[in-house]
Biopython code that builds the backbone (N, CA, C, O; Angstrom):
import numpy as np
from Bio.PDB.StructureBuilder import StructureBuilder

atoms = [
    (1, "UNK", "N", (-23.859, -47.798, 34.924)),
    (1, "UNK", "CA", (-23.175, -47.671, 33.653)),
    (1, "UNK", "C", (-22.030, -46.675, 33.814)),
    (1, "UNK", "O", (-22.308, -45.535, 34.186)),
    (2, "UNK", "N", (-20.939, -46.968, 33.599)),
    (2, "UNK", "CA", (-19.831, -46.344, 33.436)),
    (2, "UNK", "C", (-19.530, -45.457, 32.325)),
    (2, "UNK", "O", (-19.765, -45.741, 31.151)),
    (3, "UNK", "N", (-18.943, -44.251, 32.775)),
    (3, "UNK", "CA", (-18.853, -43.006, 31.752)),
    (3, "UNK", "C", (-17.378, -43.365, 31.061)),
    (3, "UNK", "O", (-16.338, -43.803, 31.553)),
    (4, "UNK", "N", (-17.811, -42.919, 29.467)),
    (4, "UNK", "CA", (-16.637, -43.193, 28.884)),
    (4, "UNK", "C", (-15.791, -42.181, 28.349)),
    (4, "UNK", "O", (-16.351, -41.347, 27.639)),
    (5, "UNK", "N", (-14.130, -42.031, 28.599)),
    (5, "UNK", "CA", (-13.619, -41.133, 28.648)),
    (5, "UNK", "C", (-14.154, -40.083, 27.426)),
    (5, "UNK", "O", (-14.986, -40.585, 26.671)),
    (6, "UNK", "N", (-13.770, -38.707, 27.158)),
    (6, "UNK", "CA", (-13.689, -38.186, 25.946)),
    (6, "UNK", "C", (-13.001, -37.949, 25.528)),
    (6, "UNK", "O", (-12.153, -37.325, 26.167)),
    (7, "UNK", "N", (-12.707, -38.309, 23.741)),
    (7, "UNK", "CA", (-11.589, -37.634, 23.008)),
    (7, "UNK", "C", (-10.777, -36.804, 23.625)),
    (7, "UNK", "O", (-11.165, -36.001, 24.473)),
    (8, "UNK", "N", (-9.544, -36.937, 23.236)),
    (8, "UNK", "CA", (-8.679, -36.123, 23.156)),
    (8, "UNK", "C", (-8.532, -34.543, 22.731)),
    (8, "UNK", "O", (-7.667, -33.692, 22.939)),
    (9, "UNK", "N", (-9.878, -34.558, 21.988)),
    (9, "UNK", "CA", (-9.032, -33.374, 20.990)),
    (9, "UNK", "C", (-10.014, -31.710, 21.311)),
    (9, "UNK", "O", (-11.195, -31.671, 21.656)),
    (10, "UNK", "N", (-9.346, -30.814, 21.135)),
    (10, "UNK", "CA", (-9.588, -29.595, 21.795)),
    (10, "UNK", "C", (-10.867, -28.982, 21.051)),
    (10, "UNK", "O", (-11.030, -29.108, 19.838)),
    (11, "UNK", "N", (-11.595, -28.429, 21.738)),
    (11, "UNK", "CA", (-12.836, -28.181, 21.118)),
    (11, "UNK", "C", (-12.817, -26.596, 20.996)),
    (11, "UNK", "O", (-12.618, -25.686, 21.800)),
    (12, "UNK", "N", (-13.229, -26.690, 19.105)),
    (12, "UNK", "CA", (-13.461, -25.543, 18.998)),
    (12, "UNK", "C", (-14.816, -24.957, 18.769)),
    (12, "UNK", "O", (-15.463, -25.521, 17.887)),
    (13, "UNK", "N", (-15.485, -23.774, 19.475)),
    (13, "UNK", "CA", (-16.734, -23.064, 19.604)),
    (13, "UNK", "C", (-16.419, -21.650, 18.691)),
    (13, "UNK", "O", (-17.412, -20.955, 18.475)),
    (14, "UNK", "N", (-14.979, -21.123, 18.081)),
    (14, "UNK", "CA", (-14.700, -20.401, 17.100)),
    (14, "UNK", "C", (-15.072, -20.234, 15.773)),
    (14, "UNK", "O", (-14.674, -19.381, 14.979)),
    (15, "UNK", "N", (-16.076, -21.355, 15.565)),
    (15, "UNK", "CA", (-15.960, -21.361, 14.114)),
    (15, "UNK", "C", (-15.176, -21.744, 12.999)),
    (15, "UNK", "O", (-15.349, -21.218, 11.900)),
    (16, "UNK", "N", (-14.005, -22.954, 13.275)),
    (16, "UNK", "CA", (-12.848, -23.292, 12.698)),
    (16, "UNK", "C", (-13.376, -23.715, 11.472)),
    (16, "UNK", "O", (-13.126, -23.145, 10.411)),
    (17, "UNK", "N", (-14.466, -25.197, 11.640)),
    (17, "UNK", "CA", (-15.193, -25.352, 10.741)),
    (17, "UNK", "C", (-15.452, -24.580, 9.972)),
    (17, "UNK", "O", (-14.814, -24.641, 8.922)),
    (18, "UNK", "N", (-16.375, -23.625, 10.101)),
    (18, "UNK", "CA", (-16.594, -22.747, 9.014)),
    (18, "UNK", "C", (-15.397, -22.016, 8.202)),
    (18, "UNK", "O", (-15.569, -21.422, 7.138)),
    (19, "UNK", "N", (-14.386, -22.128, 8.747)),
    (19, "UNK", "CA", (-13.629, -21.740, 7.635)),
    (19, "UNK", "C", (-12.945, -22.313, 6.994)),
    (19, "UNK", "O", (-11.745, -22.069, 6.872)),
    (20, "UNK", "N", (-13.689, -23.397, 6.322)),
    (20, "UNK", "CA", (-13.300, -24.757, 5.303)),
    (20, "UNK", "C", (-12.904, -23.823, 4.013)),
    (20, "UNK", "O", (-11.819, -24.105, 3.502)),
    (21, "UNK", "N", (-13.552, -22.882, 3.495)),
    (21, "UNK", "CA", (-13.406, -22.294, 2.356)),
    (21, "UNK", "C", (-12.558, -20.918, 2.857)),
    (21, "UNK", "O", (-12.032, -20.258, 1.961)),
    (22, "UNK", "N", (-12.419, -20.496, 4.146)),
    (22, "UNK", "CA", (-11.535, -19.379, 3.806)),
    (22, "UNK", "C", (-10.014, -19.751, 4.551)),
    (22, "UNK", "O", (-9.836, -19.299, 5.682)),
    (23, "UNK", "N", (-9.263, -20.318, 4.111)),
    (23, "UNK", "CA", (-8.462, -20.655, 3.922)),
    (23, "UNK", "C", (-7.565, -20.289, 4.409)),
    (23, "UNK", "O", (-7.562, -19.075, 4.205)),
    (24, "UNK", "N", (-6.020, -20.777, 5.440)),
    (24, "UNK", "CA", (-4.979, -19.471, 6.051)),
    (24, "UNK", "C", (-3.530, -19.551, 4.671)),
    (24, "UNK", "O", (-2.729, -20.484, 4.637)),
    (25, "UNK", "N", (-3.512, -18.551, 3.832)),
    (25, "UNK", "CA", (-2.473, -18.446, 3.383)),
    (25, "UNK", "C", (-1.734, -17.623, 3.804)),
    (25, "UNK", "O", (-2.158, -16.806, 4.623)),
    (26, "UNK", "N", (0.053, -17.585, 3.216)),
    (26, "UNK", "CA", (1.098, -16.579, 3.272)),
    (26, "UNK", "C", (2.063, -16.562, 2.621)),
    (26, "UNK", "O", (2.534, -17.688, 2.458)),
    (27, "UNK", "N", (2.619, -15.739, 2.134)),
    (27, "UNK", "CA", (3.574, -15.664, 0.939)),
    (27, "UNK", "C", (5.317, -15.978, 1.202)),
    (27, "UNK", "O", (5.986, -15.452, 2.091)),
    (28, "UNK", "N", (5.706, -16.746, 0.409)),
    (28, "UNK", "CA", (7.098, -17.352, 0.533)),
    (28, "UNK", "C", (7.947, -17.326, -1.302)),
    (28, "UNK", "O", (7.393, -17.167, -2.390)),
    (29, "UNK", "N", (9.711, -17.594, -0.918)),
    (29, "UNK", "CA", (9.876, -17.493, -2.268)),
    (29, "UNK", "C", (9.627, -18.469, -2.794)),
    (29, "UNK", "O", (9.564, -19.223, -1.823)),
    (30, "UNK", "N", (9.371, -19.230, -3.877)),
    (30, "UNK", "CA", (9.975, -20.527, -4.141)),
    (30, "UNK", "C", (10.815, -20.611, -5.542)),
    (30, "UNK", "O", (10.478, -20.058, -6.590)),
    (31, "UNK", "N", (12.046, -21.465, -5.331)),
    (31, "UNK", "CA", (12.719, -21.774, -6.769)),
    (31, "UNK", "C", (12.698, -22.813, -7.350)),
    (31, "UNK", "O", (12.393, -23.907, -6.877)),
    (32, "UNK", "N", (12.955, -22.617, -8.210)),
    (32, "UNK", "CA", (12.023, -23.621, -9.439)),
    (32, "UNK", "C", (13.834, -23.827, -10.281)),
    (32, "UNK", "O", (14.415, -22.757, -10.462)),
    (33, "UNK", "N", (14.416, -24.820, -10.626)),
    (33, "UNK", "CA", (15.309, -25.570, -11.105)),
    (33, "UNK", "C", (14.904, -25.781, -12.537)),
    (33, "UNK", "O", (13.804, -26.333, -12.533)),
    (34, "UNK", "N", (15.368, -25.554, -13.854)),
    (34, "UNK", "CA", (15.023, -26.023, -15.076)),
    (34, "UNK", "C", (16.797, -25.968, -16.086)),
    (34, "UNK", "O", (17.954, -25.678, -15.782)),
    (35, "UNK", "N", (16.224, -26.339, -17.097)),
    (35, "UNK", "CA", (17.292, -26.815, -18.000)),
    (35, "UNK", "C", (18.720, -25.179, -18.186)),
    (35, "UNK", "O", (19.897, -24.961, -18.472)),
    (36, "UNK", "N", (17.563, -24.553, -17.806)),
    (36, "UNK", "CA", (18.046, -22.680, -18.137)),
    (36, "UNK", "C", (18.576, -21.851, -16.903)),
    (36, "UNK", "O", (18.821, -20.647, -16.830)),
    (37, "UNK", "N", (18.728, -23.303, -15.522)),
    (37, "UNK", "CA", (19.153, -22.736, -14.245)),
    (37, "UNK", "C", (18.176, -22.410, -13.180)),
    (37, "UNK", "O", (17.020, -22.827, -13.262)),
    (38, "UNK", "N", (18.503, -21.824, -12.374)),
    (38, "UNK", "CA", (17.191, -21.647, -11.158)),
    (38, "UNK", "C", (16.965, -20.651, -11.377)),
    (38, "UNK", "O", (17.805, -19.911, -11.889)),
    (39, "UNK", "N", (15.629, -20.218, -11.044)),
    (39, "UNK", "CA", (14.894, -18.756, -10.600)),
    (39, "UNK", "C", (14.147, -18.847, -9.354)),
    (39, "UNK", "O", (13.816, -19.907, -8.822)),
    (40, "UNK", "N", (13.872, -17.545, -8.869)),
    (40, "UNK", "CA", (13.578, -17.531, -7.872)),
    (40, "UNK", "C", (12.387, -16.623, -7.975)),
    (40, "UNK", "O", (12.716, -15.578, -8.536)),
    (41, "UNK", "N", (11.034, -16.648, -7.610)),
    (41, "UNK", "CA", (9.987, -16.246, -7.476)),
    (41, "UNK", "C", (9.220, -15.931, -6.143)),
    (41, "UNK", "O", (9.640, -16.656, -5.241)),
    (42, "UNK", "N", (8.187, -15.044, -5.719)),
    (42, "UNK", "CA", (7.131, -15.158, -4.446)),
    (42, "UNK", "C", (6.023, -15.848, -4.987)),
    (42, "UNK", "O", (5.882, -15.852, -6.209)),
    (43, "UNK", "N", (5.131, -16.494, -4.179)),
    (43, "UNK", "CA", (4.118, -16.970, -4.561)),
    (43, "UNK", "C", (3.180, -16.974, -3.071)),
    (43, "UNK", "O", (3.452, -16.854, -1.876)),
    (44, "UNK", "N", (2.139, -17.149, -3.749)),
    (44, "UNK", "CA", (0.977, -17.062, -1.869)),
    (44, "UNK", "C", (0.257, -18.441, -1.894)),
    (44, "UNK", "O", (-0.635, -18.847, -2.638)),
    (45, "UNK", "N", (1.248, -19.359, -0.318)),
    (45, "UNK", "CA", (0.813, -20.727, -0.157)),
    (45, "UNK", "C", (-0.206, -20.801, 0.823)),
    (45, "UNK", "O", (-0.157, -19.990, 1.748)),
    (46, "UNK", "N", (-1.107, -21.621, 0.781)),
    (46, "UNK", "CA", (-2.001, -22.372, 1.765)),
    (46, "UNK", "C", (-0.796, -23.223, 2.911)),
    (46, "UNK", "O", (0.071, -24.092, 2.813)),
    (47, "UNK", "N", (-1.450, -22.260, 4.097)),
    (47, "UNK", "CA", (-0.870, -22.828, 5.523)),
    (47, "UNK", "C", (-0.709, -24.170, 5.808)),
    (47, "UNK", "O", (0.329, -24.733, 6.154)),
    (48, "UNK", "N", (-2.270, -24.846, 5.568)),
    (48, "UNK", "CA", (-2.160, -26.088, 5.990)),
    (48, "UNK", "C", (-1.007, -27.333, 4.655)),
    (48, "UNK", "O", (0.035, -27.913, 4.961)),
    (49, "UNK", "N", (-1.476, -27.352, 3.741)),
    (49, "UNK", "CA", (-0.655, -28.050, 2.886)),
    (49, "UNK", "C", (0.738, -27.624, 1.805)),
    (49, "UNK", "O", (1.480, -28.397, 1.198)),
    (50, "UNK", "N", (0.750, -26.069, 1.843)),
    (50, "UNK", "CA", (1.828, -25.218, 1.545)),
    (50, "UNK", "C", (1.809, -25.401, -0.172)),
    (50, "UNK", "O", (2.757, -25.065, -0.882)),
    (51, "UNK", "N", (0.545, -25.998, -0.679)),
    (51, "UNK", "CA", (0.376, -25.706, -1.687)),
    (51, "UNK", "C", (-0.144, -24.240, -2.142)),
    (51, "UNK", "O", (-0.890, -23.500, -1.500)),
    (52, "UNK", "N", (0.572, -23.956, -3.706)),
    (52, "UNK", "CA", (0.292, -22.632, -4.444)),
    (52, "UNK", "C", (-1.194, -22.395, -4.359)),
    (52, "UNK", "O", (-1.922, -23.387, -4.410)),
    (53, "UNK", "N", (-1.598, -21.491, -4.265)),
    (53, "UNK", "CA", (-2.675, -20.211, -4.672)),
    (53, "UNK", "C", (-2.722, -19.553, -5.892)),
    (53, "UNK", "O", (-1.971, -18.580, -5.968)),
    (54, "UNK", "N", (-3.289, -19.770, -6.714)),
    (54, "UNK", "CA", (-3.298, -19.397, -8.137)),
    (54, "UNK", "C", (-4.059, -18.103, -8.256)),
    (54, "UNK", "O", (-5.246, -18.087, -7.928)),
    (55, "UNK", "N", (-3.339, -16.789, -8.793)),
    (55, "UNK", "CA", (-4.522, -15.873, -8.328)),
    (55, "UNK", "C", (-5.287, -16.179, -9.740)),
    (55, "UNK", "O", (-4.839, -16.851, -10.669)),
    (56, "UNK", "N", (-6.666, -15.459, -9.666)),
    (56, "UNK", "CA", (-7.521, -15.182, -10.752)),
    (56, "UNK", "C", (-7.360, -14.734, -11.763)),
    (56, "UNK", "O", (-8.087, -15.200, -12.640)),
    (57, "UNK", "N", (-6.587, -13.877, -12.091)),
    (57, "UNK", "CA", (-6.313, -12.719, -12.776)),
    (57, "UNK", "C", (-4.817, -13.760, -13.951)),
    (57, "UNK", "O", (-4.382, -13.438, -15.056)),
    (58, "UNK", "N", (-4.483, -14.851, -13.165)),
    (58, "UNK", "CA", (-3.484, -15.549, -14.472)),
    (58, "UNK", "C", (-4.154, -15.956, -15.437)),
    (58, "UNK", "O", (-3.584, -16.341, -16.458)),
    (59, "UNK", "N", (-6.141, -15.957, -15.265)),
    (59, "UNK", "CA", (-6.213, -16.726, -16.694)),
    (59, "UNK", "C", (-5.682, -15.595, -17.845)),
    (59, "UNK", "O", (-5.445, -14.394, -17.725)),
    (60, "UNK", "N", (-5.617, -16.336, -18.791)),
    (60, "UNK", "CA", (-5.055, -15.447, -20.174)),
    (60, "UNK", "C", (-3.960, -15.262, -20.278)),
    (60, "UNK", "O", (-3.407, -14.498, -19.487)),
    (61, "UNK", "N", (-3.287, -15.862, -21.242)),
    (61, "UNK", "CA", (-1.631, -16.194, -21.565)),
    (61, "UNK", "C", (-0.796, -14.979, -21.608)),
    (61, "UNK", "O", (-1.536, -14.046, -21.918)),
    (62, "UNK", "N", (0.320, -14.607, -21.449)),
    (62, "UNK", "CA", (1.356, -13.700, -21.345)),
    (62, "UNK", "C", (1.682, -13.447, -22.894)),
    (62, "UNK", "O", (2.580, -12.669, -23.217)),
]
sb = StructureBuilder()
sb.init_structure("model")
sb.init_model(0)
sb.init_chain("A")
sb.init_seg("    ")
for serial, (resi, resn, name, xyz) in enumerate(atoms, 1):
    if name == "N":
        sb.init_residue(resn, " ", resi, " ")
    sb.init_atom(name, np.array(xyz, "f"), 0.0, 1.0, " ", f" {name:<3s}", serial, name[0])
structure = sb.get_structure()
Protein backbone atom coordinates (compact mmCIF):
# COMPACT_ATOMS: atom_id res chain seq x y z
CA UNK A 1 0.00 0.00 0.00
CA UNK A 2 1.26 3.23 -1.01
CA UNK A 3 1.69 6.28 1.32
CA UNK A 4 -0.29 9.23 0.55
CA UNK A 5 1.23 12.55 0.30
CA UNK A 6 0.36 15.12 3.23
CA UNK A 7 -1.34 18.35 3.11
CA UNK A 8 0.20 21.16 2.41
CA UNK A 9 -0.37 23.18 5.24
CA UNK A 10 2.00 24.10 8.19
CA UNK A 11 1.34 22.62 11.42
CA UNK A 12 0.69 24.36 14.31
CA UNK A 13 1.62 22.74 18.02
CA UNK A 14 1.28 26.67 19.40
CA UNK A 15 -1.99 26.71 20.22
CA UNK A 16 -3.38 28.84 17.23
CA UNK A 17 -6.58 27.07 17.63
CA UNK A 18 -7.11 28.02 20.88
CA UNK A 19 -7.08 31.37 20.16
CA UNK A 20 -10.42 31.35 18.30
CA UNK A 21 -11.74 33.79 20.96
CA UNK A 22 -8.66 35.84 21.62
CA UNK A 23 -8.45 37.51 18.75
CA UNK A 24 -5.25 39.66 16.95
CA UNK A 25 -6.41 43.28 16.86
CA UNK A 26 -4.75 46.88 16.09
CA UNK A 27 -5.68 50.27 15.85
CA UNK A 28 -6.00 52.34 12.53
CA UNK A 29 -7.76 55.70 11.44
CA UNK A 30 -10.79 55.28 9.59
CA UNK A 31 -12.95 58.02 7.65
CA UNK A 32 -16.26 57.93 7.38
CA UNK A 33 -17.82 60.30 4.33
CA UNK A 34 -21.45 61.77 5.19
CA UNK A 35 -23.76 64.50 3.95
CA UNK A 36 -21.69 67.02 6.61
CA UNK A 37 -18.18 65.98 4.90
CA UNK A 38 -15.52 63.53 6.12
CA UNK A 39 -14.20 62.86 9.55
CA UNK A 40 -11.62 61.13 10.57
CA UNK A 41 -11.52 58.82 13.64
CA UNK A 42 -9.12 55.73 15.43
CA UNK A 43 -10.81 52.69 15.95
CA UNK A 44 -9.34 49.01 17.12
CA UNK A 45 -9.71 46.40 14.05
CA UNK A 46 -9.56 42.62 14.06
CA UNK A 47 -6.35 41.48 12.06
CA UNK A 48 -7.84 38.80 10.30
CA UNK A 49 -11.04 40.51 8.70
CA UNK A 50 -10.21 44.31 9.64
CA UNK A 51 -13.51 44.53 10.99
CA UNK A 52 -14.37 47.17 14.04
CA UNK A 53 -14.09 46.15 17.73
CA UNK A 54 -16.76 47.70 19.61
CA UNK A 55 -15.51 48.48 23.04
CA UNK A 56 -17.93 47.69 26.02
CA UNK A 57 -18.15 50.68 27.63
CA UNK A 58 -20.28 52.33 24.22
CA UNK A 59 -23.37 50.79 25.58
CA UNK A 60 -25.40 53.90 26.72
CA UNK A 61 -26.12 56.79 24.41
CA UNK A 62 -24.02 60.08 24.38
Amino acid sequence: MATQPQPTQPQTDNGDQSDAGNEQTFETDISETGDDGTSVRQAEVKENDLSEVKPEQEKGGE
